[in-house]
C-alpha positions as CSV (number, residue, x, y, z in Angstrom):
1,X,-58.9,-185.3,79.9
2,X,-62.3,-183.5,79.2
3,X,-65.1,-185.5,80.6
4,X,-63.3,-188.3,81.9
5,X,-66.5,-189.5,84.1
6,X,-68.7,-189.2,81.2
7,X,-66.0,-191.8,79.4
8,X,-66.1,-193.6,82.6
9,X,-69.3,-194.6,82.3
10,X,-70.3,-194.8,78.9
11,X,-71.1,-198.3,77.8
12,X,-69.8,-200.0,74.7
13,X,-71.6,-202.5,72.6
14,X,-71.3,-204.4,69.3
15,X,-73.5,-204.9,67.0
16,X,-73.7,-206.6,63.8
17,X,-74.6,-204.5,60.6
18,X,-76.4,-205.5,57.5
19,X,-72.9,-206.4,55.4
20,X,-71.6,-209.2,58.3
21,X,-69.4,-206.5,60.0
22,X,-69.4,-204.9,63.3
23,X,-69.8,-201.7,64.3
24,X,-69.1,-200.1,68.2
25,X,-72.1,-197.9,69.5
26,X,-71.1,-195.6,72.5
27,X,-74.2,-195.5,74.6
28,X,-73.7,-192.4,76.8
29,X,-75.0,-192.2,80.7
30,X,-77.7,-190.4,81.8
31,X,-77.4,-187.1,83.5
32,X,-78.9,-186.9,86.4
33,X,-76.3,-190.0,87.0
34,X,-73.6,-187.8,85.8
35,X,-74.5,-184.8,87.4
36,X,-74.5,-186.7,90.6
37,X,-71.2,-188.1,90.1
38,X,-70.1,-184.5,89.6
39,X,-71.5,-182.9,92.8
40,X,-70.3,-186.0,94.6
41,X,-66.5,-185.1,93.1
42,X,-66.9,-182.0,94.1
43,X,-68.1,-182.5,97.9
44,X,-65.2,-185.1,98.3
45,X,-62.9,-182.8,97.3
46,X,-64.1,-179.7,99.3
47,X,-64.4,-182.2,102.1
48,X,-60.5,-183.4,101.9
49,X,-58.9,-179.8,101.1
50,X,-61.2,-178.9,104.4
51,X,-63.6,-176.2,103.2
52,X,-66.3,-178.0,105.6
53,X,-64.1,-177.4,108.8
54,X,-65.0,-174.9,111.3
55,X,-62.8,-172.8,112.4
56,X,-61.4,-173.0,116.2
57,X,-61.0,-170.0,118.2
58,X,-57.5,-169.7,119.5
59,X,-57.9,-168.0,122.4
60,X,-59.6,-170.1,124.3
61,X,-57.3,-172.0,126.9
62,X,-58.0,-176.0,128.4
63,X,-57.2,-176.8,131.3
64,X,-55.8,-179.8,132.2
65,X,-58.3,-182.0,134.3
66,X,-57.3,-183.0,137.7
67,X,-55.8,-185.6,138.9
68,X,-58.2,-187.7,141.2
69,X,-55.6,-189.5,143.3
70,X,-54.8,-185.7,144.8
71,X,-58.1,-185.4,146.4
């Protein structure tokens, strides 16, 4: 499962040789495509597992606002 996005995207043609018969001709992506696809893995998964988050101090304490109908 070793370069899967590079498989992804590699188009496949046909071509016709010489002799009548076909031949497929993997025609790879470029990479500055695939290096993009990469980092843009890579930031989607940092961003779901939740590298990006800050962290929250936990002791600070919120009030609760008040109620206007007290006045």
């Amino acid at each position: 499962m070793r370069d899967f996005i590079k498989h992804a995207l590699t188009k496949t043609i046909q071509i016709r040789t010489a002799h009548g018969d076909t031949q497929q001709l993997g025609i790879p992506p470029d990479k500055k495509l695939l290096y993009g696809m990469y980092f843009a893995l890579a930031a989607l998964i940092m961003y779901t597992v939740g590298f990006g988050k800050r962290r929250r101090c936990s002791n600070v304490v919120v009030s609760k606002p008040k109620d206007s109908n007290n006045i």
